[in-house]
C-alpha positions in Angstrom: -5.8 25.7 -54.8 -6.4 29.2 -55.6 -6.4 30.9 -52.0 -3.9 27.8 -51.2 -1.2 29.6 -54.1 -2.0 32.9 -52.5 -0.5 32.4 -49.4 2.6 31.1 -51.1 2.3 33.5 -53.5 2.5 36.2 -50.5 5.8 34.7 -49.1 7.3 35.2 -52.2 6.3 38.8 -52.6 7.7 38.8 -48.9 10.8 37.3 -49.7 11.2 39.0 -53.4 11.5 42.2 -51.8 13.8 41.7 -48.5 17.2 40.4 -48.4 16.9 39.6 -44.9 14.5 37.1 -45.6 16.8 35.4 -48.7 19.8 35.0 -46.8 18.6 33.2 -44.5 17.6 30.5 -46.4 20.6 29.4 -46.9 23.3 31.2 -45.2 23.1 29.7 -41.7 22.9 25.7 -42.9 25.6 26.3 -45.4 28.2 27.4 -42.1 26.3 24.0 -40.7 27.9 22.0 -43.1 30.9 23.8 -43.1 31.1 23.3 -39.7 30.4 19.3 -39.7 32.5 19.0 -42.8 35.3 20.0 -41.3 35.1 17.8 -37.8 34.4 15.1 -40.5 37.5 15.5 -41.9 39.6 15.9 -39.2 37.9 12.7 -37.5 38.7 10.8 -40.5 42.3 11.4 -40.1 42.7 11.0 -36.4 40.1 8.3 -36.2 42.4 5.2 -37.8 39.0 2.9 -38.3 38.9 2.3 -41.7 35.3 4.4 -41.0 34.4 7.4 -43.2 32.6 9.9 -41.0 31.5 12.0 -43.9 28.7 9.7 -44.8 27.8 8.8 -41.6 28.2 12.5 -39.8 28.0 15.0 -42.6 25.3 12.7 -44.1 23.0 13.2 -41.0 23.7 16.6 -40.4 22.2 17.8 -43.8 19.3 15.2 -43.4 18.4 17.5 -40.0 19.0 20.4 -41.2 16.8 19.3 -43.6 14.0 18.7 -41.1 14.6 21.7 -39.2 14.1 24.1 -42.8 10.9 22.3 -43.2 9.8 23.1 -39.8 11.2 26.3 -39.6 9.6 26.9 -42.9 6.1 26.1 -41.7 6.4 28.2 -39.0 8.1 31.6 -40.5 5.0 31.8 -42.8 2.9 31.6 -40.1 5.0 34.2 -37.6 4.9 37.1 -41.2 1.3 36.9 -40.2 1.4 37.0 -36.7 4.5 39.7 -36.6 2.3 42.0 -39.4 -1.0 41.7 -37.7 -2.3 39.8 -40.9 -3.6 36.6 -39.3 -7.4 38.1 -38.3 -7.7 39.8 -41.5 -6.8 36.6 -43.5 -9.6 34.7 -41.6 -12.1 37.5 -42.2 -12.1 36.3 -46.2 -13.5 33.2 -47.5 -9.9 31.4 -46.8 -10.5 28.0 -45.3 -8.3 26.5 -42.1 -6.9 23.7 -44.6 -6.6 25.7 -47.1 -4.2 28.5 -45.0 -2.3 24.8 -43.6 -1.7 23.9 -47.2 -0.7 27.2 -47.8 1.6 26.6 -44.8 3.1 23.6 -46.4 3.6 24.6 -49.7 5.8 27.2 -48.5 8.0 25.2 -46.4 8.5 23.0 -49.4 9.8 25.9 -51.5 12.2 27.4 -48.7 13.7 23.8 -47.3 14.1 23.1 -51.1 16.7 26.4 -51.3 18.3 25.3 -48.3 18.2 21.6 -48.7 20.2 22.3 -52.4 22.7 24.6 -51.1 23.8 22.5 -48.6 23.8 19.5 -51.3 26.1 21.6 -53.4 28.3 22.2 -50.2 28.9 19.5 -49.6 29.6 17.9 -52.4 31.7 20.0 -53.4 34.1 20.7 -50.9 34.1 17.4 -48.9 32.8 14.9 -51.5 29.6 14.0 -49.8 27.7 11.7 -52.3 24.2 11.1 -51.8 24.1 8.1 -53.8 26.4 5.9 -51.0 22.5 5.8 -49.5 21.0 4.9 -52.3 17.1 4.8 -53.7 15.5 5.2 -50.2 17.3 8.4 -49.6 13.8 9.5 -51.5 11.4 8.0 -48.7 14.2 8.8 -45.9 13.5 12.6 -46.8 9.6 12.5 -47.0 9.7 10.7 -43.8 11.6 13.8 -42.3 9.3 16.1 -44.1 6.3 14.9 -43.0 7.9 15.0 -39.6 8.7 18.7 -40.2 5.7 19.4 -41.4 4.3 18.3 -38.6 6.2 19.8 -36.0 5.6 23.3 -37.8 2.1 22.9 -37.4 2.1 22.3 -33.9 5.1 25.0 -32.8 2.1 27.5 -35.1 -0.7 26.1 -32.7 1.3 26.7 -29.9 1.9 30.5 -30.4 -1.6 31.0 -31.5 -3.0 30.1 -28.2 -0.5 31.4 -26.3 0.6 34.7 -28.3 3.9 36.1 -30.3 5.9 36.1 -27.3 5.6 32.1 -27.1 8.1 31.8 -30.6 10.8 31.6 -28.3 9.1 27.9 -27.2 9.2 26.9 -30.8 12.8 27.5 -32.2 14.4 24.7 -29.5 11.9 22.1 -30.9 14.6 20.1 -33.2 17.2 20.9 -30.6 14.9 19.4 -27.5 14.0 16.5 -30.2 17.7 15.7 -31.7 18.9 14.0 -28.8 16.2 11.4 -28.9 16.3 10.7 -32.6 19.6 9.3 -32.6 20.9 11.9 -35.5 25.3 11.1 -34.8 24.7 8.0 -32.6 22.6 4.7 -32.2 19.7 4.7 -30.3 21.4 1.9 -28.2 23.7 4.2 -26.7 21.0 5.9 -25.3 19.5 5.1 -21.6 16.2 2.6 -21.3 14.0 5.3 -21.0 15.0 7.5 -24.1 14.3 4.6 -26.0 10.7 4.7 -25.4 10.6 8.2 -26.5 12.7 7.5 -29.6 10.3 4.7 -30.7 7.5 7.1 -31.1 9.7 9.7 -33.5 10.0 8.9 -36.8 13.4 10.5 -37.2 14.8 8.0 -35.3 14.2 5.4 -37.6 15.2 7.1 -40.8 18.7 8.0 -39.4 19.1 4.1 -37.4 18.0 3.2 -41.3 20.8 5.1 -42.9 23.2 4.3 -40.7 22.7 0.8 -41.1 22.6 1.1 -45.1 25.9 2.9 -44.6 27.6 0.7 -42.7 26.6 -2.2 -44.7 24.6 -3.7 -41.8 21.5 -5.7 -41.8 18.5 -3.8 -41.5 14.6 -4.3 -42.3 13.1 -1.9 -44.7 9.8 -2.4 -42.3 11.1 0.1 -40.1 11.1 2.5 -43.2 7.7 1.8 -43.3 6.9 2.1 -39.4 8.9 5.7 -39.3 6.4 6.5 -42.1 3.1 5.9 -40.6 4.2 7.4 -37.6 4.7 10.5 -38.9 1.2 10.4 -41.2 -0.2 10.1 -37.6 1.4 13.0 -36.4 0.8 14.8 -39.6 -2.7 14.7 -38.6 -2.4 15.1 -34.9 -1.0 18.5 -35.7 -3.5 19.4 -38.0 -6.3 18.7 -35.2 -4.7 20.1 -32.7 -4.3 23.2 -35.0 -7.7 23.3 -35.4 -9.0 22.9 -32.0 -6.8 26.1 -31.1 -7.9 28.0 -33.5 -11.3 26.8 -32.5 -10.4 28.4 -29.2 -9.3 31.2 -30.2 -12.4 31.9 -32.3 -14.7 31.1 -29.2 -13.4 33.1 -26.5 -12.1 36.2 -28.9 -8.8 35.4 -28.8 -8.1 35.7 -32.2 -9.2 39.1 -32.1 -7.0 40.6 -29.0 -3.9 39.4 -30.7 -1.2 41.7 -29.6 2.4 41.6 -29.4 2.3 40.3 -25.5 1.4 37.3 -24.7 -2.5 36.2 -24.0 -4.3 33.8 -21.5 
């Protein structure tokens, strides 16, 4: 846990000293839920249902934002190494490949925390969102994204270690490229046949058809909880292998060591 502390301990050092790197922690999901709180608001006064979006909309939109800070968060502690030429010299001491992930993981935790309470006290604040309409399983709805962010990070890391620094721009549309198939402000139903089979296999799809239903007051089987959530152990550990076999890679043909601002082949 040592060397795994030490590479949080460096991204707070990072961020301590840079207010570039604190505002963005927060800033930019805050004018999220600003954004979504108001088109909540207004659809609740035009909408005549009876329905109250803010649960249902402004609900989901922190839940992804949410999962895109813990992705995000994985991956902006791997990019400070890649952008500050750290990432050989960090593998040149006795610090292990799980023990750099874990050091990947814990950081994410500590920055989607920050942004995952700002945009709490947001919006609660200024359009009454209450977290406790979803009860309990809010808990294992947000580990299940988590994990899923988690993940993600891992993988978006693996791809810009094989492919260079230049591939980051593939990794900042991942939550966009996955949102539609997850069902985030809509059922899955409404979605063509074939999405469906993709939105089986994501386990954000599940936690928000879950919340929805909870929500709503409709039926709904707490299995699926329990289906999104081996799902994404499974893809927890994809990522970490396919992490590993990259750096593997990169090790083996001397990747690692002609890391340069352009990308490599």
């Amino acid at each position: 846990m040592t060397r795994t502390l030490a590479i949080l301990l460096r991204q707070y050092y990072l961020v301590r000293g840079s207010a570039s790197r604190v505002i963005p922690m927060f800033a930019w999901v805050v004018v999220d839920i600003v954004l979504w709180g108001f088109i909540t608001r207004y659809l609740n006064t035009v909408a005549g249902t009876g329905v109250d979006f803010i649960p249902v909309l402004l609900g989901a939109a922190v839940l992804w934002d949410f999962f895109t800070r813990v992705m995000h968060g994985v991956t902006m502690t791997f990019f400070e190494d890649v952008w500050s030429r750290n990432f050989l010299n960090l593998f040149a001491s006795p610090l292990s490949l799980s023990e750099y992930l874990a050091g990947l993981v814990l950081s994410s935790v500590a920055t989607s925390l920050v942004g995952l309470t700002a945009m709490l006290v947001v919006a609660t604040v200024l359009f009454g969102l209450s977290m406790v309409s979803y009860g309990a399983l809010i808990i294992p709805f947000l580990l299940v994204l988590f994990l899923f962010g988690i993940a993600l990070g891992i993988v978006g890391s693996a791809i810009v270690l094989r492919l260079g620094p230049a591939a980051e721009w593939f990794v900042w549309p991942i939550p966009a490229l996955v949102s539609p198939f997850a069902g985030v402000f809509y059922p899955i139903a409404t979605l063509p046949t074939w999405m469906h089979y993709v939105a089986a296999v994501l386990p954000p799809a599940y936690v928000f058809e879950g919340l929805r239903a909870i929500v709503s007051g409709a039926s709904w089987s707490p299995a699926t909880l329990w289906i999104g959530a081996a799902l994404a152990l499974v893809d927890v550990l994809l990522a970490c292998w396919f992490f590993a076999s990259v750096y593997g890679y990169a090790v083996r043909t001397g990747l690692i060591a002609r890391y340069s601002a352009e990308t490599v082949s």
